[in-house]
C-alpha positions as CSV (number, residue, x, y, z in Angstrom):
1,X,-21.3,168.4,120.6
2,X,-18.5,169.4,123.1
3,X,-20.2,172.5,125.5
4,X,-18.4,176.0,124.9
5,X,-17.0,175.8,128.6
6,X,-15.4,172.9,128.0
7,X,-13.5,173.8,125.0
8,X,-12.6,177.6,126.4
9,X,-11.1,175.4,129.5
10,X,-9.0,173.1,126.9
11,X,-8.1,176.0,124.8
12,X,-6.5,177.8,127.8
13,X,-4.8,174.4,128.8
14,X,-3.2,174.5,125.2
15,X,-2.3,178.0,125.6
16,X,-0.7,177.4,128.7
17,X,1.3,174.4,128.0
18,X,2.8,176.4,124.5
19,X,3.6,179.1,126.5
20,X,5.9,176.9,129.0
21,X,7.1,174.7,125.9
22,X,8.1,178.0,124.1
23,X,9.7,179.0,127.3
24,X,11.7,175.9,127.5
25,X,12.8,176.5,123.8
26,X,14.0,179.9,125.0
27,X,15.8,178.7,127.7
28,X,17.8,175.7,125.6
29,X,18.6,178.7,123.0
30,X,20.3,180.5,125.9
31,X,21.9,177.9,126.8
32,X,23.5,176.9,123.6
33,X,24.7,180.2,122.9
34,X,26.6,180.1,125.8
35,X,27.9,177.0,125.2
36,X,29.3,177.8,121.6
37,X,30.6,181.1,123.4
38,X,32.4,179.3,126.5
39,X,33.6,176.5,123.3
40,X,34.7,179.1,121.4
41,X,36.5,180.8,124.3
42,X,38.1,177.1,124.7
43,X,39.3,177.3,121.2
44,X,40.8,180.6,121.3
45,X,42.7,179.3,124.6
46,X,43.6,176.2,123.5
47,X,44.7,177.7,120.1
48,X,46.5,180.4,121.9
49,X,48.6,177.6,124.3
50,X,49.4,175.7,121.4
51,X,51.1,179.0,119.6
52,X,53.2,179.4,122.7
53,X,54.1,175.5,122.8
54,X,55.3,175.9,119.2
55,X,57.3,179.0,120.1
56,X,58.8,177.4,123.1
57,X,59.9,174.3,121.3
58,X,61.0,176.4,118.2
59,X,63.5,178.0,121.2
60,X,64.3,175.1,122.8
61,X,65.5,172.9,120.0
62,X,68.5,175.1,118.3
63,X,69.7,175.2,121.9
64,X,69.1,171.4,122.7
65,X,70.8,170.9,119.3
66,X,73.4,173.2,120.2
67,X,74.0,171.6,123.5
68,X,74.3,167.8,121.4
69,X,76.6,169.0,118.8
70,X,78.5,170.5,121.7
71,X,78.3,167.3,123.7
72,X,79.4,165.4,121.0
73,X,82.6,167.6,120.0
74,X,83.4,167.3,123.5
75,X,83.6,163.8,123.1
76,X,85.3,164.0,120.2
77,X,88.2,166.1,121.7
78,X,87.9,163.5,124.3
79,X,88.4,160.9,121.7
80,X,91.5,162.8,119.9
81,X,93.0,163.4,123.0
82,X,93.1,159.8,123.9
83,X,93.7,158.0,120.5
84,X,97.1,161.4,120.0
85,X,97.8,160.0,123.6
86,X,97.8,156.3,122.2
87,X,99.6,157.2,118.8
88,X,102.3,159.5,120.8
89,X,103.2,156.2,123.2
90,X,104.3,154.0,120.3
91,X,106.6,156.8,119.1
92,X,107.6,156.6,122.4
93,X,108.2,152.3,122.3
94,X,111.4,152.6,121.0
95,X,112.9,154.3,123.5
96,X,110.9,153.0,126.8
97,X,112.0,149.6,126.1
98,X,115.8,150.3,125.1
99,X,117.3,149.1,128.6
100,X,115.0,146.0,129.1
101,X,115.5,145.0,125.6
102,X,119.4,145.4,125.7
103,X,119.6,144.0,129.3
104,X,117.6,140.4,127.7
105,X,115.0,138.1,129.8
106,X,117.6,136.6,132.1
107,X,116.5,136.5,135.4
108,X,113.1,138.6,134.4
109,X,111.2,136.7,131.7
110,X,107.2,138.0,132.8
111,X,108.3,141.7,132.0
112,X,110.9,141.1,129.4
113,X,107.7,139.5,127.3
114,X,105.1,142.2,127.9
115,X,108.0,144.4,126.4
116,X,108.2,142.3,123.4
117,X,104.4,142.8,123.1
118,X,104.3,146.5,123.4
119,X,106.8,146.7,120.6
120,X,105.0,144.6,118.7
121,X,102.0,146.5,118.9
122,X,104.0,149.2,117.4
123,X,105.0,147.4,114.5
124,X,101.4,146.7,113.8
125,X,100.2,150.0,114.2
126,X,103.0,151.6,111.8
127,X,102.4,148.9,109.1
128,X,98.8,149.3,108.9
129,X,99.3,153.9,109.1
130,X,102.5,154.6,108.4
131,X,104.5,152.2,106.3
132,X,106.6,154.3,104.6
133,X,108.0,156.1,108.6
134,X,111.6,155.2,109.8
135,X,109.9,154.5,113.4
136,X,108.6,151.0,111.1
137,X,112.3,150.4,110.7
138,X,113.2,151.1,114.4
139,X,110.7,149.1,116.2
140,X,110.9,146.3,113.8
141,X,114.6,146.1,114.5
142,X,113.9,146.3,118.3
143,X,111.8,143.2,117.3
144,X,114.0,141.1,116.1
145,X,116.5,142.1,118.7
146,X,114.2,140.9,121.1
147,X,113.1,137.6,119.5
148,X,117.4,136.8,119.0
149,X,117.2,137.1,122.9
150,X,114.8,135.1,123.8
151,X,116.2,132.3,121.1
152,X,119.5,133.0,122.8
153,X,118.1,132.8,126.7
154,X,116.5,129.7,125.2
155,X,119.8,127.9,123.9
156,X,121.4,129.2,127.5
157,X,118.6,128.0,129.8
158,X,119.0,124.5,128.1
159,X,122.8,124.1,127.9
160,X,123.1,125.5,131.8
161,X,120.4,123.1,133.1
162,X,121.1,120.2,130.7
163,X,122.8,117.5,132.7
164,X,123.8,114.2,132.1
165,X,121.9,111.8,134.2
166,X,124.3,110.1,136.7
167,X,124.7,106.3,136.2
168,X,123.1,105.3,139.7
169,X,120.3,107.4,138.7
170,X,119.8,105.8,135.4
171,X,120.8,102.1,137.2
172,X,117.9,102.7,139.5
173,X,115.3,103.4,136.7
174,X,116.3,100.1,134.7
175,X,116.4,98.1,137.7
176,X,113.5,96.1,139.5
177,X,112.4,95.4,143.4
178,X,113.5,91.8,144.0
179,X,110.9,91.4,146.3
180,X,107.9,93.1,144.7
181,X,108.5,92.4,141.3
182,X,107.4,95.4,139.9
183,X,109.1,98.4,138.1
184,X,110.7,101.1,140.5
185,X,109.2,104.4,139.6
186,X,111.9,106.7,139.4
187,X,111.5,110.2,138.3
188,X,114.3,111.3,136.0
189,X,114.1,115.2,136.1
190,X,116.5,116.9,133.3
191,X,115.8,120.6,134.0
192,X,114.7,122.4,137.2
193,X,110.7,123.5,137.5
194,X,111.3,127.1,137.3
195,X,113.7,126.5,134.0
196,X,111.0,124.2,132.2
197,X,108.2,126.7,132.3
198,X,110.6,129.5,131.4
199,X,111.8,127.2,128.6
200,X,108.1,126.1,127.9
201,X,107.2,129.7,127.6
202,X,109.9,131.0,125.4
203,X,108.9,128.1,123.1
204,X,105.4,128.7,123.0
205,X,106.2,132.8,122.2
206,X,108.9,131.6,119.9
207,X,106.1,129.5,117.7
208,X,103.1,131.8,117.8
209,X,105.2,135.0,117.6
210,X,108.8,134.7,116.0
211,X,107.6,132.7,113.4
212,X,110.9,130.4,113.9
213,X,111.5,127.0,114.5
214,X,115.1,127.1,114.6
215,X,114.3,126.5,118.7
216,X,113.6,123.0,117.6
217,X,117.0,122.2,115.9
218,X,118.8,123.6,119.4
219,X,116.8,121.5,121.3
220,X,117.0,118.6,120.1
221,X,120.9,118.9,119.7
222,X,121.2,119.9,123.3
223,X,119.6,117.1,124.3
224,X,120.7,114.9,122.2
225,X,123.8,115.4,123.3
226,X,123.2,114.6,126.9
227,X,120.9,111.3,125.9
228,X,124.3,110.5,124.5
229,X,126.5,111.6,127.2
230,X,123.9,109.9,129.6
231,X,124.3,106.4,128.0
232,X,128.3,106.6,127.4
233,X,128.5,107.6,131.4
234,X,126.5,104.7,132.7
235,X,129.2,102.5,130.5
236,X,131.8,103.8,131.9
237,X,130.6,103.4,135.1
238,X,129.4,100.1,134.2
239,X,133.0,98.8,132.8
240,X,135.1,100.3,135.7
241,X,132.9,98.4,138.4
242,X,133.0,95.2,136.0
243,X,137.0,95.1,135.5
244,X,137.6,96.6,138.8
245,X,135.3,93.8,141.2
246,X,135.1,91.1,138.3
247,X,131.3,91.1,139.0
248,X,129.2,91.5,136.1
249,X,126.0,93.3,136.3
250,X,122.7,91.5,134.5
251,X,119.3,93.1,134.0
252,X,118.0,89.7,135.0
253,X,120.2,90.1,138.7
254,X,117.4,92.3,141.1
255,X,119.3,94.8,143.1
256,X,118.4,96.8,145.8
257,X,121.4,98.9,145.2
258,X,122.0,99.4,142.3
259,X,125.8,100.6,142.3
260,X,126.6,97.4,144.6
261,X,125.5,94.2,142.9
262,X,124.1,91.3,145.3
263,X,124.4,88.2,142.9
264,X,127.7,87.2,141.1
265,X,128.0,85.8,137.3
266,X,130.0,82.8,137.6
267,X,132.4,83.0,134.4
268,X,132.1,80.4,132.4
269,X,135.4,77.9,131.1
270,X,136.7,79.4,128.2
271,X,134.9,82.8,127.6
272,X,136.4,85.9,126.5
273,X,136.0,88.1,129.5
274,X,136.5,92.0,128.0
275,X,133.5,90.6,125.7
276,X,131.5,89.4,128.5
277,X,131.9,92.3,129.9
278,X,130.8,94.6,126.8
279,X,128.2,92.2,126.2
280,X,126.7,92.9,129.9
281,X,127.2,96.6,129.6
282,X,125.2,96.7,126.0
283,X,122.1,94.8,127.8
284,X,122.6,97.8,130.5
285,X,122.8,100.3,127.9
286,X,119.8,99.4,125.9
287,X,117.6,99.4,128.8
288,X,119.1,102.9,129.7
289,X,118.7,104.0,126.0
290,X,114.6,103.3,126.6
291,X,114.2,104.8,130.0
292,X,115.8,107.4,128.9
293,X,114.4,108.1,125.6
294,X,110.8,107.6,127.0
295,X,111.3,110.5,129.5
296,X,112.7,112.7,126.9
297,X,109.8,112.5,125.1
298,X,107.8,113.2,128.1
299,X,110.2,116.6,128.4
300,X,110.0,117.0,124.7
301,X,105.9,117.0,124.5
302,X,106.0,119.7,127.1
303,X,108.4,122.2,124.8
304,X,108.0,121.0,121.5
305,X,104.6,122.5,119.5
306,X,102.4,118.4,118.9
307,X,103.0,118.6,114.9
308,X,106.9,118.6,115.1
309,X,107.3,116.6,118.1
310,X,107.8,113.2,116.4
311,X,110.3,114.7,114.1
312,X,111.9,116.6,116.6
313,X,112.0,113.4,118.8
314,X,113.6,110.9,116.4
315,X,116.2,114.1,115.6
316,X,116.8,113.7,119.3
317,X,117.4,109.8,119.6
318,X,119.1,109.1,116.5
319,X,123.0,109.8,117.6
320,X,122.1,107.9,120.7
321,X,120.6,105.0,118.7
322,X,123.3,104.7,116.1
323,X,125.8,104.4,118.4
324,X,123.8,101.9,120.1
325,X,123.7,100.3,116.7
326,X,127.2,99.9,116.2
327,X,128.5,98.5,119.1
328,X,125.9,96.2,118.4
329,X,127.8,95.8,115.9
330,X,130.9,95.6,117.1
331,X,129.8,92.9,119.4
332,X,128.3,90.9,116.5
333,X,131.5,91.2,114.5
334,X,133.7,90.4,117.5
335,X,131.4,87.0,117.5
336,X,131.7,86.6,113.6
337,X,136.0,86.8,114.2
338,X,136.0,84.1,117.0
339,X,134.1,82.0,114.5
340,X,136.5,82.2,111.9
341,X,138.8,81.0,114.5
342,X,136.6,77.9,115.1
343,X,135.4,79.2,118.4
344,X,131.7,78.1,117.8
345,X,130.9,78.8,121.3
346,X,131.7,82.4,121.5
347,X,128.2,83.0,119.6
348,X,126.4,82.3,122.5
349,X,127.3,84.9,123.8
350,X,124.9,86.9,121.8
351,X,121.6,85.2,123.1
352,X,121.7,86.9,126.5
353,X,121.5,90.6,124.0
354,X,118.8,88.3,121.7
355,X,116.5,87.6,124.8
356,X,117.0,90.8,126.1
357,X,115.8,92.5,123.3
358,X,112.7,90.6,122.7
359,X,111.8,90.5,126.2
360,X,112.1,94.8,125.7
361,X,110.2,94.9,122.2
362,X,107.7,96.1,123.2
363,X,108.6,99.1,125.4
364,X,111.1,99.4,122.8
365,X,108.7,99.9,119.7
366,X,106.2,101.9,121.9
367,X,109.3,104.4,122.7
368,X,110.3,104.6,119.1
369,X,106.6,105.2,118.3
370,X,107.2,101.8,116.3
371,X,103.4,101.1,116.7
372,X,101.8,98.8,113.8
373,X,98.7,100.2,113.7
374,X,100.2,104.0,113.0
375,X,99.0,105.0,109.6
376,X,102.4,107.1,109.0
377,X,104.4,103.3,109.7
378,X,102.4,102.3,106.3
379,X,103.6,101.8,102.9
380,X,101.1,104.2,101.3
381,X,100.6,102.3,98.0
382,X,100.3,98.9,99.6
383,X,104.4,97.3,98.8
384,X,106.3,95.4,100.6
385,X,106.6,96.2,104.3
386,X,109.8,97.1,105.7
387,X,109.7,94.7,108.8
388,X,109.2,91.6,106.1
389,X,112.1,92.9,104.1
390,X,114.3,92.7,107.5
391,X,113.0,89.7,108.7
392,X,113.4,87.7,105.5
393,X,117.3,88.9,105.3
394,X,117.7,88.1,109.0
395,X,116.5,84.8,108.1
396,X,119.2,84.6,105.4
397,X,121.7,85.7,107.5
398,X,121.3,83.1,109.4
399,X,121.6,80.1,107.3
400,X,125.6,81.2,107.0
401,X,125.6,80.0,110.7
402,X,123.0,77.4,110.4
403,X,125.2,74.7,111.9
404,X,126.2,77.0,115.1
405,X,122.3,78.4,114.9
406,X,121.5,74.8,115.3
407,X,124.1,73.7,118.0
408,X,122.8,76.6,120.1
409,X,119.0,75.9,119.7
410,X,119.6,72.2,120.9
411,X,122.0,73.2,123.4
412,X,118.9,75.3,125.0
413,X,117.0,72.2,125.1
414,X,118.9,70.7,127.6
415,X,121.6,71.1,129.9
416,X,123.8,69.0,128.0
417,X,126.2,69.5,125.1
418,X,125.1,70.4,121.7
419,X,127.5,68.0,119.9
420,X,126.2,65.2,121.9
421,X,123.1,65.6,119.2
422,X,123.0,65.1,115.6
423,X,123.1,67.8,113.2
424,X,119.3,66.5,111.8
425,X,117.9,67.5,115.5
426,X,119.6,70.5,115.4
427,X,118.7,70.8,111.6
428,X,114.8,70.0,113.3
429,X,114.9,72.9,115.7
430,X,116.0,75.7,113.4
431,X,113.3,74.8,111.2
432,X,110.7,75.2,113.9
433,X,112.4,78.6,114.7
434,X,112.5,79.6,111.4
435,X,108.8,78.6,111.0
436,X,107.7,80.6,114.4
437,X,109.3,83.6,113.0
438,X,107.5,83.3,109.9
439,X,104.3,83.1,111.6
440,X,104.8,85.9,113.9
441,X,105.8,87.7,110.9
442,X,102.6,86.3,109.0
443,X,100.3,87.2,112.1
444,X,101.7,90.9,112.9
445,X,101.3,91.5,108.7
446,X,97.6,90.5,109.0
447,X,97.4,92.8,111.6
448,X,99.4,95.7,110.0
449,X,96.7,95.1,106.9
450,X,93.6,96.5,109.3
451,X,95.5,99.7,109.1
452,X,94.0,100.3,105.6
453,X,90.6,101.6,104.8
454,X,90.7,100.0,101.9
455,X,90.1,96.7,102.1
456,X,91.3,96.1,98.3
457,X,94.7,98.1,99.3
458,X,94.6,96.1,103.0
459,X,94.1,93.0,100.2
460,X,97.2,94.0,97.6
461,X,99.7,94.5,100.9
462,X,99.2,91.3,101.9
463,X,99.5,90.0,98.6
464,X,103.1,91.6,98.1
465,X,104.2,90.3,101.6
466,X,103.1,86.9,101.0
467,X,104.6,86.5,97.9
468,X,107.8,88.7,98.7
469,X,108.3,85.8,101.1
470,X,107.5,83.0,99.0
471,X,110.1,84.2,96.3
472,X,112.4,84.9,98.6
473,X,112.5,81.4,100.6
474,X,112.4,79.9,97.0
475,X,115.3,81.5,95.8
476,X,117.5,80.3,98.6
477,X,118.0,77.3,101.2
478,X,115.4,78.6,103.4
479,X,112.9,77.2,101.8
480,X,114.5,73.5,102.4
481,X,115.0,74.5,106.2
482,X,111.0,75.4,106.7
483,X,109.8,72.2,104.6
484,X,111.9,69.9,107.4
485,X,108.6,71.1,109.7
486,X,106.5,72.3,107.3
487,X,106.3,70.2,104.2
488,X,103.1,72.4,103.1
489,X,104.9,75.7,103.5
490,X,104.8,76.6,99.6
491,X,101.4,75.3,98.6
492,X,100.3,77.5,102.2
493,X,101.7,80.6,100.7
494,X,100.4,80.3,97.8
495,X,96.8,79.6,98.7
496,X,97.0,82.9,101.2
497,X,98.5,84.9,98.0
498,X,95.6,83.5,96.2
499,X,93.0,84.6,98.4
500,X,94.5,88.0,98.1
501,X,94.0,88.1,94.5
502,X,90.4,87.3,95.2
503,X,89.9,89.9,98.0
504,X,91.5,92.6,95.7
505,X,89.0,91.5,92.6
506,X,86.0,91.8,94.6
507,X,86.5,95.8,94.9
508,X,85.2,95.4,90.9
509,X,81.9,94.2,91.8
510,X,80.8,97.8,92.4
511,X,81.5,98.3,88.7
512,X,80.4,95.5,87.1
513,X,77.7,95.3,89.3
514,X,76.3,98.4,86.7
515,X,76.2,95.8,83.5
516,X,74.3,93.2,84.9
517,X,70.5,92.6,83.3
518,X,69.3,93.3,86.9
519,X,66.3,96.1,86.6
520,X,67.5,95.9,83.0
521,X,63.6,97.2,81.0
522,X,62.7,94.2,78.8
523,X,61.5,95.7,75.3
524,X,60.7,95.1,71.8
525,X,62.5,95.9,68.6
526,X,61.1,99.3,67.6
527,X,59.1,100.1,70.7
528,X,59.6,103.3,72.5
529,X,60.8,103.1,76.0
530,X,59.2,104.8,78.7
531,X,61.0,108.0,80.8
532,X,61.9,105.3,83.8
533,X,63.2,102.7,81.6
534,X,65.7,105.3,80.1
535,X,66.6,106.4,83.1
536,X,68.0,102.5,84.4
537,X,70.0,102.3,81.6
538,X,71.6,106.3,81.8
539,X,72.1,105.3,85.0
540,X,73.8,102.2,84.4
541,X,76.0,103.6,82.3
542,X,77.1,106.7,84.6
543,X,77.4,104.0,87.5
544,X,80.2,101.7,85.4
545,X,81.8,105.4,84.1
546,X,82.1,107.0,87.3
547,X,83.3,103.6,89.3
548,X,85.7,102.6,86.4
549,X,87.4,106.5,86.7
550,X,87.0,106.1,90.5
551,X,88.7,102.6,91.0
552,X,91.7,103.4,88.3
553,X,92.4,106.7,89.8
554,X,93.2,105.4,93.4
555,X,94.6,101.7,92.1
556,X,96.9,103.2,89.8
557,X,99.4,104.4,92.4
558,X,99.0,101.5,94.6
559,X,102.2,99.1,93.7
560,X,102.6,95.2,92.8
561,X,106.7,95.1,92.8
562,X,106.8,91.8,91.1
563,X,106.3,91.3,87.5
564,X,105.0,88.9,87.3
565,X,101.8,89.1,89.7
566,X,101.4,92.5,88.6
567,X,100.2,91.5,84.7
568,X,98.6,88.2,85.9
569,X,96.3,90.5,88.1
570,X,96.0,92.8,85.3
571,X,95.2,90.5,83.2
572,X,92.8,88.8,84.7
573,X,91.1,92.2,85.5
574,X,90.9,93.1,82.1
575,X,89.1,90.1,81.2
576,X,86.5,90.3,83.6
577,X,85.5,93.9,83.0
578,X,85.8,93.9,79.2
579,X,83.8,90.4,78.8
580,X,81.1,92.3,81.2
581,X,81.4,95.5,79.1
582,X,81.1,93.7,75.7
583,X,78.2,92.3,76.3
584,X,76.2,95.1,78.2
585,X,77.0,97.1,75.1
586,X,75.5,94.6,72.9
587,X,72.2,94.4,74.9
588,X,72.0,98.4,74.3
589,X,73.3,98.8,70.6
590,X,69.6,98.6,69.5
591,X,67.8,100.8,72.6
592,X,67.5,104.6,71.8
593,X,67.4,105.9,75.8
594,X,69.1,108.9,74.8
595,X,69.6,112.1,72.4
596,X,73.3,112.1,73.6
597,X,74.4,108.9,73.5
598,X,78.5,109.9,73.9
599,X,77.3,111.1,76.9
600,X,77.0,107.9,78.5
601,X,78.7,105.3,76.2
602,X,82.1,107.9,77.2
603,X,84.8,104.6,76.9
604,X,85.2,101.8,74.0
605,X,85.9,97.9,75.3
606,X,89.7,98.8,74.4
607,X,89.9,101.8,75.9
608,X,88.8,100.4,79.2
609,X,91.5,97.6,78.6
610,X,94.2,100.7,78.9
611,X,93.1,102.1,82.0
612,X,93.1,99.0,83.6
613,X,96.6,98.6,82.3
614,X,97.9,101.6,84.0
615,X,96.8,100.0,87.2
616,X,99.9,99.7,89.7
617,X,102.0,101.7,87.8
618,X,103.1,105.0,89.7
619,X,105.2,106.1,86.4
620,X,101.9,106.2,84.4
């Protein structure tokens, strides 16, 4: 039992430790209350500065609004301003280019350009806004006023500045260092710097601008006309040094001057000397034709936009070269006449323009852009090539002078007189000539052939050469001459025609190849074929359709000329792909691979014996 102090003591301490709890509670009461009230104070001051923040901003907006809309109008005016400024100044065009335009470029090409280009711009700006105004009609007029100048300043820059080259000029270009052995670079310059880059200008403006290429017509008969006037000077000058010092000039005689030959030309017993003389002065002029023509070109790819130069070019040489051509000629028929009077001899007086010629093929092609392995040189559907056409008639041509052919061969063999040998040696060495010249021909064929991406077209080209040139050495004495060295020649052509034939019919194997039994399903009568095994033989099908179409599309516009070879290669065509055809179509007359068989069996046996047919026939 606890004793009654003790618990009086304990009550107190209870007492006492309420009584500072309670106080405690009182005090954390106070405090809260203050703490809502300061909160609450907080909350009305917070609420309060967030009423004026919305007021200021609802103030501030219309104005910064206001002071946008005003900034953009501004700009806008700004805008107006500058495009009425910009609108006003091609009303204006017409009239601020009136004296430059009427004055023309002469002399002040730079500003008389950017005057061209303002106008323009006017004439753009009118089309597109105001078709219908009569400022279009004005400034379009000045336009074409301006672009009739420039053509005009064009034509006049290139007739003032076009000059014949002088002969000693031209002499010095052809001509070789005797000592070093090596081609003299000489610079022929037709037109002055300053002139070419005015002229090169104009012609640029003129093509991407005037829409005209009536520039190109001018040019080329400007110079043309001083190619021409070039070559006929340096004969003249040629002739009158010839029959004036009885020396003759010789592209073979190395000068150091060229105007004053250092190596006389004995004359020999006999000869005519006026044609000895023309005969030297054509060697001249053929060299001079080259030399002259290559730096044309050189001038004309300068001017002349790339995709009308080779046009423009052979527009350019083709007075020059036909005149060439016919005092060739004239020299050949002069020769033909001194035959007919029994002067043999006077044909050898040709040979000097022969060797000169093919020791200048070269340069000579190259400058002609005569190159073999040009596509646009090509007979597009495979025929007979223009170079074995010429060769083959040269060839003929010269069996009318086989005898004096003959003479002359063996009288290169030796010092000696021809007629010291008989006519079966001299018979001998035209055959071997006529035989090089068919192989040359034979080799530069083979190599014209490479030009073809098809190697069945590359195939049928050489067919119709080789056999153009078999007929045509059967059907007259050539054919005789070649088997005195070549007794084969025949049997030769005809195995190379053969293997031709053989080239050509391999490009079939890519359609035939589709009705082979290879991957071909083997089944059973009645047995369902499986999804793949259906597929090979769609497939097979739509491989020999689409290569049959394919192959007679291209091959029916290339050409066989002869008869002859045309329906034996037909023929035999026919019977290889229609034998093939047959019998894959007999293998699948039982096999159901298909709800749609005319889908895929699209041609009958005789059907694909037309199209092949039509092959080599451009009319079809």
């Amino acid at each position: 039992m606890i004793p009654t102090e003790d618990a009086s003591a304990r009550k107190r301490e209870i007492e006492e430790k309420l009584k500072q709890e309670q106080e405690t509670l009182s005090f954390i009461r106070e405090n809260l209350e203050k703490s809502d009230q300061l909160t609450k104070g907080m909350v009305s001051i917070l609420s309060s500065f967030e009423s004026r923040l919305m007021q200021l901003e609802n103030s501030i907006i219309p104005v910064h609004k206001q002071t946008e809309n005003l900034q953009r109008l501004q700009e806008n005016v700004d805008k107006t301003l500058s495009c009425m400024d910009h609108v006003i100044s091609y009303y204006h065009v017409a009239k601020d280019t009136d004296r430059i335009i009427r004055e023309g470029p002469t002399g002040r090409l730079d500003e008389y350009l950017a005057c061209i280009a303002k106008i323009q711009k006017a004439v753009e700006y009118f089309q597109d806004n105001n078709p219908d105004s009569p400022e279009l009609n004005t400034v379009k007029a000045r336009f074409e006023k301006g672009k009739e100048l420039l053509e005009a300043e064009f034509r006049s820059l290139l007739t003032r500045y076009s000059k014949p080259v002088p002969p000693i000029l031209i002499l010095d270009a052809i001509s070789m260092d005797e000592e070093l052995e090596v081609q003299e670079e000489v610079t022929l310059e037709h037109l002055p710097e300053a002139v070419l880059q005015d002229i090169i200008c104009i012609s640029g403006w003129l093509v991407e601008y005037g829409r005209n290429q009536d520039f190109m017509n001018v040019y080329f008969q400007i110079r043309s006309s001083q190619l021409d006037r070039s070559i006929k000077g340096l004969k003249d000058h040629f002739r009158k040094n010839s029959a004036s010092s009885g020396i003759l000039y010789s592209p073979a005689v190395q000068t150091k001057r060229k105007d004053t030959p250092t190596k006389k030309v004995p004359k020999r017993p006999g000869k005519d000397d006026v044609l000895d003389i023309e005969i030297d002065s054509y060697i001249h002029c053929i060299s001079a034709f080259v030399k002259l023509a290559q730096s044309e070109y050189a001038l004309l790819t300068e001017i002349i936009p790339e995709h009308h130069q080779k046009k423009t070019f052979d527009s350019l040489i083709q007075e020059a070269l036909d005149n060439l051509m016919l005092e060739g000629d004239n020299i050949v028929s002069a020769a033909r006449r001194a035959i007919m009077r029994h002067d043999y001899s006077a044909v050898l007086t040709i040979f000097p323009i022969l060797r000169h010629l093919k020791m200048s093929k070269s340069e000579f092609d190259s400058t002609l852009q005569n190159d073999p392995d040009k596509e646009y040189n090509m007979p597009k559907d495979g025929t007979v090539h223009e170079l074995t056409s010429n060769a083959i008639l040269f060839l003929q041509q010269l069996l009318d002078f086989h005898e004096t052919a003959g003479a002359m061969l063996a009288s290169q063999e030796t010092s000696s007189s021809a007629s010291s040998y008989s006519s079966e040696f001299s018979k001998r060495l035209l055959s071997t000539y006529i035989c090089k010249v068919l192989g040359n021909l034979q080799l530069n064929l083979l190599s014209k052939s490479k030009v073809y991406e098809d190697s069945a077209l590359s195939a049928i080209f050489l067919h119709n050469n080789y056999n153009y040139i078999l007929k045509s050495l059967e059907k007259s004495d050539l054919i005789q001459l070649v088997t005195v060295t070549q007794k084969k020649a025949e049997s030769s052509y005809r195995e190379l025609i053969e293997q031709q034939i053989q080239t050509y019919q391999r490009s079939w194997l890519k359609v035939t190849e589709h009705l082979t039994d290879r991957n071909m399903p083997v089944f059973q009568p009645g047995t369902k074929l499986k999804d793949k095994e259906r597929q090979v033989i769609k497939d097979k099908f739509k491989g020999f359709n689409d290569g049959l179409e394919e192959l007679c599309k291209i091959q029916k516009v290339w050409a066989i000329p002869d008869k002859e070879q045309r329906d034996f290669i037909r023929q035999a065509q026919k019977k290889v792909v229609s034998e093939a055809y047959r019998a894959f179509l007999q293998r699948c007359a039982n096999i159901s691979f298909t709800k749609n068989p005319e889908k895929y069996h699209k041609y009958r046996p005789e059907q694909v014996e037309e199209m092949i047919e039509r092959l080599f026939d451009t009319s079809a």
